[in-house]
N, C-alpha and C positions, 0 to 999 in steps of 0.2 A: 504494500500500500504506500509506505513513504518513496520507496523508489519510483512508482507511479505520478505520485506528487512531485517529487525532484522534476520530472522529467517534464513536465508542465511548469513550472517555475523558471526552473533554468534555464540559458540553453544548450543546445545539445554539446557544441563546441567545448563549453565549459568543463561540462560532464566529462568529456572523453579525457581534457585535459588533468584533471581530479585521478582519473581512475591510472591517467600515466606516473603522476606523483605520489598515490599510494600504491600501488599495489610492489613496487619494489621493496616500500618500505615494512609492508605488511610480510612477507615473504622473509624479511632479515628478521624482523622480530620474530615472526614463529622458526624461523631456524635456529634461533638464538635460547627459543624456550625449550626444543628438543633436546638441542645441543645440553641445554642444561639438566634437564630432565635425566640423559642419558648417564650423564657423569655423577648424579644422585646414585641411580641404579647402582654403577660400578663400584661407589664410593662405598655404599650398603654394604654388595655382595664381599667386598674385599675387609669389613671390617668386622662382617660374619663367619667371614672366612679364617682371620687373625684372633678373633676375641667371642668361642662364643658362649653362648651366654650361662649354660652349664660346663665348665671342665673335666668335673671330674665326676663319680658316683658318690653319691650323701648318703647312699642305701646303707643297708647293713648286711645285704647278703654276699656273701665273699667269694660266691662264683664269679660274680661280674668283674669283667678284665677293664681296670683301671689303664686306658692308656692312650697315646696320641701318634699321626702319622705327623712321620719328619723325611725331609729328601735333600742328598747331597748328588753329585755331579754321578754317583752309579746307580741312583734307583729311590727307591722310597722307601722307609722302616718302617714297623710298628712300636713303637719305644716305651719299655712297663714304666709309670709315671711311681711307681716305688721306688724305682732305680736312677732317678732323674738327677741327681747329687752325682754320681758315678762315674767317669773321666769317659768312657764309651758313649754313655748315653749325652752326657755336657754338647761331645765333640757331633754326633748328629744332629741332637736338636738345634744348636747354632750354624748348623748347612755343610759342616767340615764332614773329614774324615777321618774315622781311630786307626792307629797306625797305618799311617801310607805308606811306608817304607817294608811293613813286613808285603801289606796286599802285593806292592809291588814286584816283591822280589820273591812270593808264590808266583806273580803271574809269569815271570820270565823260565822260574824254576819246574811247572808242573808239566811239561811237553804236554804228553796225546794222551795221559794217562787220569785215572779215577785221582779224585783230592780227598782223603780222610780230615775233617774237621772238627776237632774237636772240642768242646768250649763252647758251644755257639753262639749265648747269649740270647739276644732277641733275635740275630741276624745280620748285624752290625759287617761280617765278612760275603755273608753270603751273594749277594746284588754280584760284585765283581769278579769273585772265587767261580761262580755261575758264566760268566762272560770268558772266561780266561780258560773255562775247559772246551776241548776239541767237539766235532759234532758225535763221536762213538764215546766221549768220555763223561764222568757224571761227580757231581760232590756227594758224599755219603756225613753226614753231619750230626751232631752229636749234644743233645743237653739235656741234663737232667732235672734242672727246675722248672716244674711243671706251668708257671707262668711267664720265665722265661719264652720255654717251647710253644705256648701259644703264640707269644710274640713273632717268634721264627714263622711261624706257620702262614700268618698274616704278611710277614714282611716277603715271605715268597710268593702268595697269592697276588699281592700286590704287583711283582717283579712280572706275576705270570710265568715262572721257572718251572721249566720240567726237566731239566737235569738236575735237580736237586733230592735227595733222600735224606727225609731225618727221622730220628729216633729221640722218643723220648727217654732218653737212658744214657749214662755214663759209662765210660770207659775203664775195665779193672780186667783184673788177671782170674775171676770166677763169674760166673753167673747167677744171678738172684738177687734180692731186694737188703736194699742196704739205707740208713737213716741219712740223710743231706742237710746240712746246716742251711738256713733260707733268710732268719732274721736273726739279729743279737737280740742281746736283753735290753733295749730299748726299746727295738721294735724295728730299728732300720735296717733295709734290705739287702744282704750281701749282693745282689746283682750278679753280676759277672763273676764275683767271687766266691759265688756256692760250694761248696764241698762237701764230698763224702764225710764222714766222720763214724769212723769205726768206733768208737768211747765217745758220742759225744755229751758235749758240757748240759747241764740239766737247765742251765739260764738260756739256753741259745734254741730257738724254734728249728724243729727238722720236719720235714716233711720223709714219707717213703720212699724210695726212687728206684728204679731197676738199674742194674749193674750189666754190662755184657760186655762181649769178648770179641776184638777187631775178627781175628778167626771166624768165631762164631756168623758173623753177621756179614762181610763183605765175600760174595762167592769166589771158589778157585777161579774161574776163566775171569775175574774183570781185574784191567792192570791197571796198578797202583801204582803214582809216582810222585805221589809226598801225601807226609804225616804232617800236620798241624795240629799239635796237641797244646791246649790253651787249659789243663785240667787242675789248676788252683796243688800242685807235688801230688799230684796222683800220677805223673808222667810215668812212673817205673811201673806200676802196676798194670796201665793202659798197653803199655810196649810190651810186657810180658802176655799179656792177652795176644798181642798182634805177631807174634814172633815167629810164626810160619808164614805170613803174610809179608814179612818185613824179607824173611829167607828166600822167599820166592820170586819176589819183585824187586828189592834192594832201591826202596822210593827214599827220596830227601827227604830227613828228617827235620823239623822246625821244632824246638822245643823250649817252652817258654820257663820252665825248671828240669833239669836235667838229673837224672837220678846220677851216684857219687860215681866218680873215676872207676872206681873197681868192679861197679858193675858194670858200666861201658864196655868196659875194656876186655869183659870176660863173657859179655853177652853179643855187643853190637859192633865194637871193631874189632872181634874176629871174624867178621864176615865181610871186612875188605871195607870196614866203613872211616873214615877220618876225619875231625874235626875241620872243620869249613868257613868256620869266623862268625861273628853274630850281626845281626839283625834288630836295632834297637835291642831291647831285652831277652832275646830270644838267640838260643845256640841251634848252627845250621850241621848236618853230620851227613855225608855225602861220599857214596864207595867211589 
């Protein structure tokens, strides 16, 4: 109706000259409210993204996995938010990497063959260990804290890795169910540093855990060319487990505690094996 009116009022001349002076201007300001609009959205989704609004679980049932995904330049994690104090878990969740220097010197050292992993953590090794094997070759992996191993399990699903095998169970020289130290008597979580504990302390939280034997578990035909044993001095008893495995394939050994000289010396380099030099913390042993 008013456009009707205009156009008997006005004239037409005017009109058209009107409709040349807005309509440019009309067209910036709605581009200009999109534009804004759209940068709301993102600014939303990215702060939803960073901060949200529940973190953690308030519940009280203790199945629920307290935890958060973190991603560095090999993949994404699942990271137990128990363990969040932890020098592993610090170094993912700020985007880094925990030891790049060992990843790196597995990835040069493991040729065509399977990677035994022991330690595993949440998964902190696995993303690259995964990348770094051949297409016939596969990680066989290893942890026995049962929230730990959840962690793992997510940070592969995540990865989508199908050369990866893990086991929820530790590495020893027998098989069957042995107590695992999980928290102190505070309450805070050994993380990465869980261990067996054959006598353990009555103030220190264990949980049950399965124990098993490199032998047992990695078949004769798959070839083995390195140990990464990350087992908090369980090392001697994991390698006595592996010791036909170790005979057979004669794979790099990485070991992040080293059982003493004299069992070295009377188990492992007589078999052609020789000190190799270390790896940040970790001793390398190589036929």
């Amino acid at each position: 109706m008013l456009k009707g009116s205009l156009k008997k009022i006005l004239p037409p001349r005017f009109i058209q000259r009107m409709k040349q002076i807005v309509r440019p201007y009309m067209w910036r300001v709605g581009k200009s409210l999109i534009s804004q609009g759209v940068s709301l959205i993102r600014r939303s989704e990215a702060e939803l993204l960073e901060k949200p609004v529940v973190r953690r679980y308030t519940g009280d049932d203790g199945s629920v996995l307290n935890c958060c995904v973190a991603y560095n330049r090999h993949g994404g994690y699942c990271v137990p938010l128990s363990s969040r104090h932890r020098q592993a878990a610090q170094s993912i969740l700020q985007g880094g990497v925990h030891e790049p220097e060992t990843i790196e010197y597995i990835g040069r050292a493991c040729r065509t063959g399977d990677i035994v992993h022991a330690g595993t953590y949440f998964g902190d090794f696995i993303p690259p260990l995964s990348k770094y094997c051949s297409d016939s070759s596969k990680v066989w992996a290893f942890e026995p804290n049962p929230e730990n191993y959840r962690c793992a399990e997510i940070t592969i699903a995540i990865n989508n890795l199908e050369n990866v095998e893990i086991k929820n169970a530790a590495l020893g020289n027998n098989s069957g169910y042995f107590p695992l130290r999980v928290k102190n008597s505070l309450g805070w979580s050994f993380g990465g540093s869980s261990s067996v504990e054959l006598d353990p302390d009555p103030d220190v939280k264990t949980v049950r855990t399965k124990m098993v034997k490199i032998d047992d578990v990695i078949p004769e035909d798959r070839r083995v060319s390195l140990l990464h044993l990350d087992v908090e001095g369980f090392e001697k008893q994991a390698l006595c487990g592996g010791l036909e495995t170790i005979k057979r394939w004669k794979p790099v050994l990485i070991l992040e505690d080293a059982p003493s000289e004299a069992w070295m010396r009377e188990n492992i380099l007589t078999l052609g094996y020789k000190y190799a030099g270390e790896v940040l913390w970790n001793t390398v042993w190589k036929t």
